[in-house]
Structure formats: structure tokens, C-alpha cells
C-alpha positions in Angstrom: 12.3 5.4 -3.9 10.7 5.2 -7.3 7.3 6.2 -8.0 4.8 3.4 -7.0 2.4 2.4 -9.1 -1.2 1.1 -8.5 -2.7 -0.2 -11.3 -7.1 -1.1 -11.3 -7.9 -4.6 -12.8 -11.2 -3.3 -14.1 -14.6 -4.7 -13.8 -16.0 -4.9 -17.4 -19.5 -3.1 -17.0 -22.2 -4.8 -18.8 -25.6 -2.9 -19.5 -29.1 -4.5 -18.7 -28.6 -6.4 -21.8 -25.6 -8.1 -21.2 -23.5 -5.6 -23.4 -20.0 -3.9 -22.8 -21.6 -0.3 -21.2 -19.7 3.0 -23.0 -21.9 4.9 -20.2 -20.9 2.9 -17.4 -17.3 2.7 -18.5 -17.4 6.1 -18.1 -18.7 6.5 -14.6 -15.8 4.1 -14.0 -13.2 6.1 -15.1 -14.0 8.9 -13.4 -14.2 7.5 -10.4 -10.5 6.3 -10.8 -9.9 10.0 -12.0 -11.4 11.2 -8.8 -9.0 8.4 -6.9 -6.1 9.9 -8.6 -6.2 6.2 -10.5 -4.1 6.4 -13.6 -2.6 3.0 -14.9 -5.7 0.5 -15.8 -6.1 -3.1 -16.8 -8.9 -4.2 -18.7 -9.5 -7.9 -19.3 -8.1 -9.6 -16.7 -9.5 -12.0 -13.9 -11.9 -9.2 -12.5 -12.6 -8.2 -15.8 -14.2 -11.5 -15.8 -12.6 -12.3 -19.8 -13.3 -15.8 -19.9 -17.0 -15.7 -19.7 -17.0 -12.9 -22.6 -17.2 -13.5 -26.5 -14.6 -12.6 -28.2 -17.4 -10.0 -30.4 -17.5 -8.8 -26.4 -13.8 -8.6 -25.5 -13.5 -6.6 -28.7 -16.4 -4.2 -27.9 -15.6 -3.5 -24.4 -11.6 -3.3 -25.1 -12.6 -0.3 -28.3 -14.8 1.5 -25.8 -11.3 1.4 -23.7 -9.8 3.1 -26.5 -11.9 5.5 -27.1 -12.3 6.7 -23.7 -9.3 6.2 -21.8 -7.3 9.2 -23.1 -4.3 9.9 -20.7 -4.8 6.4 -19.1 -1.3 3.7 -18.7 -3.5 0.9 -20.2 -2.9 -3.4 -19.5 -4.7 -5.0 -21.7 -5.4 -8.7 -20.6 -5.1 -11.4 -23.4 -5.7 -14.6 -21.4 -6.9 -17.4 -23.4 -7.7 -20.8 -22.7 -5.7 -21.0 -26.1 -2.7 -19.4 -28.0 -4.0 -18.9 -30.9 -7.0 -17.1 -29.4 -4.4 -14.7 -27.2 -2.5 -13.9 -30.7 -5.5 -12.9 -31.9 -6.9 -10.9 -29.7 -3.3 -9.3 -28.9 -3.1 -8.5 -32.5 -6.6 -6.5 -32.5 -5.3 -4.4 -29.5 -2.1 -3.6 -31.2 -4.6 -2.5 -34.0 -6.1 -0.2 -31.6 -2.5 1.3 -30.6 -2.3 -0.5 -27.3 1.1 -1.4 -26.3 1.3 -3.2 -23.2 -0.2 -6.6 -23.0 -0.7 -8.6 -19.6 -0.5 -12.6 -20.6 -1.2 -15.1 -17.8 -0.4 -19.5 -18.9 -3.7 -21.0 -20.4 -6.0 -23.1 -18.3 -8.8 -25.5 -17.8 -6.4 -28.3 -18.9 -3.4 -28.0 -16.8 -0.2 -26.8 -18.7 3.1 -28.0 -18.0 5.9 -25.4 -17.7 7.3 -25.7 -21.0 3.8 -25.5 -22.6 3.7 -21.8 -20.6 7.5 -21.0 -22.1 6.0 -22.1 -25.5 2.8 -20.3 -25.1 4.6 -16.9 -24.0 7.4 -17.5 -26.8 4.2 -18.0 -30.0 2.1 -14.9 -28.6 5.4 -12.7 -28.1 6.9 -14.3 -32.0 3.4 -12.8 -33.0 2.8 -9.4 -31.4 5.3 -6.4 -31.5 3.9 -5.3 -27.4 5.3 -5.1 -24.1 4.3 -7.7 -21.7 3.6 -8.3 -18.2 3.7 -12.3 -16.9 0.7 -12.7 -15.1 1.2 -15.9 -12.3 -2.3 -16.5 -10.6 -2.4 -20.4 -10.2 -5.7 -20.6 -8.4 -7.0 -20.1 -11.7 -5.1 -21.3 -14.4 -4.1 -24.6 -11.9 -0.5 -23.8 -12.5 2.4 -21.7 -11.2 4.7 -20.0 -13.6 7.8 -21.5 -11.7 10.7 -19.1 -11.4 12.9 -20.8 -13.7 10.2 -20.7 -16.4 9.9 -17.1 -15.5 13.5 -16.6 -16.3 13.0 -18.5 -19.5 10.5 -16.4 -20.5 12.4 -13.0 -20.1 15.4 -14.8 -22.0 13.1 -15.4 -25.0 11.5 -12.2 -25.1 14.0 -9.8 -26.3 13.5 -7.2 -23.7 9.9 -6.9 -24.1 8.9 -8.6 -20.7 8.5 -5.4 -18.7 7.0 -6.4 -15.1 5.6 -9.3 -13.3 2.1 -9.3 -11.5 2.2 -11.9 -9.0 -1.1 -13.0 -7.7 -1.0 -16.3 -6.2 -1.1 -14.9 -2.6 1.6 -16.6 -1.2 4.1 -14.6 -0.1 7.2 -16.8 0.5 6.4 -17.4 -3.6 6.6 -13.6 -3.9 9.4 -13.2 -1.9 11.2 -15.7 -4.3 10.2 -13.9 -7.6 11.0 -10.6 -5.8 14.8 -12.3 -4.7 15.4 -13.2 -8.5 13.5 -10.5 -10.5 12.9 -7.6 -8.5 15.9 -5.6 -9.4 15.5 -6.4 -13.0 11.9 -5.9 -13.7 9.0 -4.2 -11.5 7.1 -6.4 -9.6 3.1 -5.9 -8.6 1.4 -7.8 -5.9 -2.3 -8.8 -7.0 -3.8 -9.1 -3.6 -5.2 -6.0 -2.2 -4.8 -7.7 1.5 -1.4 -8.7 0.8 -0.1 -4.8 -0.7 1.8 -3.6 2.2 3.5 -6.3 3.1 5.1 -6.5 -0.6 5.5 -2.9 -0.9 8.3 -3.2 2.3 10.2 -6.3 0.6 10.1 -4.2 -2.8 7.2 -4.7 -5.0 6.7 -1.5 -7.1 2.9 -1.5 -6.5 0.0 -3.0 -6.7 -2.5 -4.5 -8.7 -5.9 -4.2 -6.6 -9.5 -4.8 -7.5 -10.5 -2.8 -4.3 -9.7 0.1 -6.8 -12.9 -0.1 -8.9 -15.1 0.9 -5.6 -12.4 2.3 -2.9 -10.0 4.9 -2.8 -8.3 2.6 0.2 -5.8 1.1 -1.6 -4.4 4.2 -2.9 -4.0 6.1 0.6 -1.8 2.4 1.0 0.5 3.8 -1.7 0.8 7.5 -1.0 1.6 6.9 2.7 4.2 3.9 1.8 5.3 6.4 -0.6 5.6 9.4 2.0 7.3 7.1 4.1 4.4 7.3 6.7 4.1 3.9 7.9 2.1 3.7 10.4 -0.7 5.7 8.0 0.4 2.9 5.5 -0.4 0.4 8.4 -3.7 2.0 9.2 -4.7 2.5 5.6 -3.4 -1.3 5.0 -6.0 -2.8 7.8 -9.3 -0.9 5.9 -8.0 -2.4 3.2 -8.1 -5.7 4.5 -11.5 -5.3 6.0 -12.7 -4.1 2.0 -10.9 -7.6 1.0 -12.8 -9.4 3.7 -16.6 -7.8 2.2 -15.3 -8.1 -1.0 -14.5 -11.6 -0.9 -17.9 -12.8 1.2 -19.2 -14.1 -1.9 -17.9 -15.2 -4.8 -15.3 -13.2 -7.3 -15.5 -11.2 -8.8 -19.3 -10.5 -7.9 -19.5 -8.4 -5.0 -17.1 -5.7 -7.2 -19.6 -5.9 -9.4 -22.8 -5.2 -7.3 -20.9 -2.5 -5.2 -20.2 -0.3 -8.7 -23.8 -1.0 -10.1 -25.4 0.4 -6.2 -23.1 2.8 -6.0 -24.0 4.4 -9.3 -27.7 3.3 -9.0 -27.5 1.8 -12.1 -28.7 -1.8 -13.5 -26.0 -3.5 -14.5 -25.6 -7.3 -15.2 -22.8 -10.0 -15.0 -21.9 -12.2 -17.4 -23.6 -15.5 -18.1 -23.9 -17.8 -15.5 -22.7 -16.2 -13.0 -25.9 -15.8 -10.5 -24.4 -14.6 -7.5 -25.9 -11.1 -7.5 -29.4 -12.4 -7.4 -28.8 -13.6 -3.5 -26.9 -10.8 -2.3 -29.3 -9.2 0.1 -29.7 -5.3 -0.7 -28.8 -4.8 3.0 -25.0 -6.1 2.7 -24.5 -3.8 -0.1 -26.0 -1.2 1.6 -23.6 -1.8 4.5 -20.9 -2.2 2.4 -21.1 0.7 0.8 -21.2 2.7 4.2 -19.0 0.9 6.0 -16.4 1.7 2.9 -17.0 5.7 3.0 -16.4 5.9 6.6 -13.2 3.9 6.1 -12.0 6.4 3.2 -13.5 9.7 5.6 -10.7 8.4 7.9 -7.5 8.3 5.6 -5.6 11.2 4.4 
């Protein structure tokens, strides 16, 4: 079996101003350390990228190169435009990042050969790697598997993976049927990681990973062959989903991270789910998700 991988979709810390947080980056990272967390991706859905300036994308993604040393880094360059994801693809190639995770553009539904085209400009543009990113529920489209194939035709070898969050497995099954011995494949739903792991997925992309260790212990014990500690590990997981996802995401990774660290942090404009969390869920959260990880390996 090769070497799974589980990569964190990072929470982009913002300071008590609103700002990209070098000190709270840094608790973050060395909690993953701690986790034994080394492949990150910055920018992405729970990065929460679309509500951030470009001046913010920038700030937060040179903070990720200055302090990320020994880290496999993702960097997300979704854009509700090309032109915007060239751009911003280009400045982290400046920065000597060479993996890039791109994902169709949204708000106005795109049509699959607008997603072939959109891959095909970026890709003409950038000299990176790239992971297709397929998570429909917010772009409002699927990449469809022959688009998929399309794109990995027109890329010249530089399509290295897949990360496949649309949460429907017999979808993921599919993309696993026609790419999966080609191209590593991640599952993006943390309550969905075993269950791709045993049909072939070569990790996972979980969110769970910016407060939990929990999705990890999922890995090593798949990767021991242990299932039934995989199966165990795999139901705390789902109950982390469940708190996770009792309000709405990204915000409850958010408020976990700031409590946990006691620090005020903020989330990006509008967002103003934070301000009716009651302390007490959090609270609970927080110890109900210790005593989960006090009982895996």
C-alpha cells in the first residue's frame, strides 16, 4: 500500500483587525506538527478565499511562505475569474510554490467547456503542478468525468491528483474507476474518509485537521491495516463532522481554533455566525473532542 496522505485545508487566521495573523499561523502549524500533519492547503473553501482581498490572499499566502519550512504546500487559486486565478497563481510561483489546487469558477454557473477552457488559460500561464478540485455545492457545477479527462489531456502531465469533494460517493467511485490508477485521488469530506480509503483514494483532504488529531488516527490505522481501529477512529470522526457542521462553514472551525488557543480572532466580512454560537457549545465541543482523541491510538 502506498503511503496515505492527509492533507489540512487550512483555516486562514485573521487577527482582531481582520488581518492575515503570522502569530496565529503559527499556533496553527504547530498544532499540525504535534498531529504529525505534514502536507497543507492554504486558500481553499475553509480557507474561506472568496471573502478575502486579493492584498489579503497575498498577505496570508507570504506568511505561508515564510513559515511553513518542511511543509508539502496546496496552494488554492480559486477565482470567480481566470484572469484573477492566473494572477494569483503567478505570485505564488513567485514565492517558489509549486503545487496549485484549481477548482471551476462560480457564481455564474460554468458550462463544462468553460471549466476545460478555464483549466487550459491558467495551466498555458503558470509553470505548477495542479490538483482539480470538484466541489459543486459551491461552484454550482460538477467537473464531469469526461471534462476531467480533457483536462489531464491538455495539461502536459502537470495534473497530479484529484480532490473530490462533492460528497457523493457513487460520483467518487466513478472518478476513482477512471482516474485512480493514473493519478491520486483525495476525498474532501472528513465523514466520508474511510469509506474512500477502502475503494482506493490515497487520502484525505479534511478540515477536521485544523482542531482534531481524529482524522489522522483514520489514516495510520487504514494504513496499519487495523480496521476495526480505522472503523472506531472513522465514527469520532463523524461525530467531529456532525459539531463541526451544526452551524454554518466554515465557522465553527474557526471558533474551535480561536477558544482553543484563547485567542481573539475574527472571520471575514459578513460572515456573523460566531456572534450566536453560545460559549457553552464550544466549550463542549472542545471537550467532547479531547476525550475522543484520549481514546485513539
Amino acid at each position: 500500500m502506498n503511503k496515505l496522505k492527509l492533507i489540512c485545508p487550512l483555516i486562514t487566521p485573521l487577527d482582531n483587525t481582520n488581518e492575515p495573523s503570522r502569530e496565529f499561523y503559527e499556533l496553527l502549524i504547530s498544532d499540525l506538527a504535534e498531529m504529525g500533519v505534514t502536507s497543507i492547503f492554504p486558500l481553499g473553501s475553509t480557507g474561506l478565499f472568496s471573502l478575502l482581498t486579493m492584498e489579503k490572499k497575498r498577505k496570508f499566502l507570504k506568511i505561508v511562505a515564510e513559515e511553513s519550512e518542511n511543509l508539502e504546500i496546496f496552494v488554492g487559486i480559486g477565482s470567480q475569474n481566470t484572469d484573477e486565478s492566473i494572477e494569483f497563481a503567478k505570485y505564488a510561483s513567485d514565492l517558489g510554490f509549486v503545487n496549485m489546487v484549481l477548482q471551476p469558477t462560480y457564481y455564474i454557473r460554468p458550462e463544462q467547456p468553460w471549466i476545460i477552457r478555464h483549466f487550459s488559460e491558467v495551466m498555458a500561464n503558470v509553470e505548477a503542478n495542479f490538483i482539480v478540485y470538484n466541489i459543486p455545492q459551491l461552484t454550482g457545477v460538477t467537473i464531469e468525468p469526461e471534462t476531467v479527462k480533457t483536462i489531464i489531456e491538455n495539461s502536459s502531465g502537470r495534473i497530479k491528483g484529484i480532490k473530490e469533494s462533492s460528497g457523493d460517493l457513487r460520483y467518487f467511485n466513478n472518478i476513482m474507476f477512471e482516474f485512480g490508477s493514473k493519478l491520486p485521488v483525495y476525498q474532501g469530506q472528513d465523514d466520508l474518509l474511510l469509506q474512500s480509503l477502502v475503494v482506493g483514494a490515497e487520502g484525505g483532504v479534511c478540515g477536521s485537521t485544523n482542531i482534531s488529531s481524529i482524522a489522522k488516527n483514520v489514516i495510520d490505522s487504514f494504513s496499519d491495516r487495523n480496521i476495526k481501529q480505522a472503523r472506531e477512529s472513522q465514527k469520532n470522526l463523524n461525530f467531529v463532522f456532525r459539531l463541526l457542521t451544526s452551524y454554518p462553514f466554515p465557522s465553527v472551525y474557526y471558533y474551535l481554533f480561536y477558544k482553543k488557543h484563547n485567542i481573539k480572532g475574527k472571520l471575514p466580512l459578513p460572515i456573523t455566525t460566531m456572534e450566536r454560537i453560545p460559549d457553552s457549545f464550544v466549550t463542549n465541543s472542545i471537550d467532547s473532542i479531547k476525550r475522543l482523541e484520549n481514546k485513539s491510538p
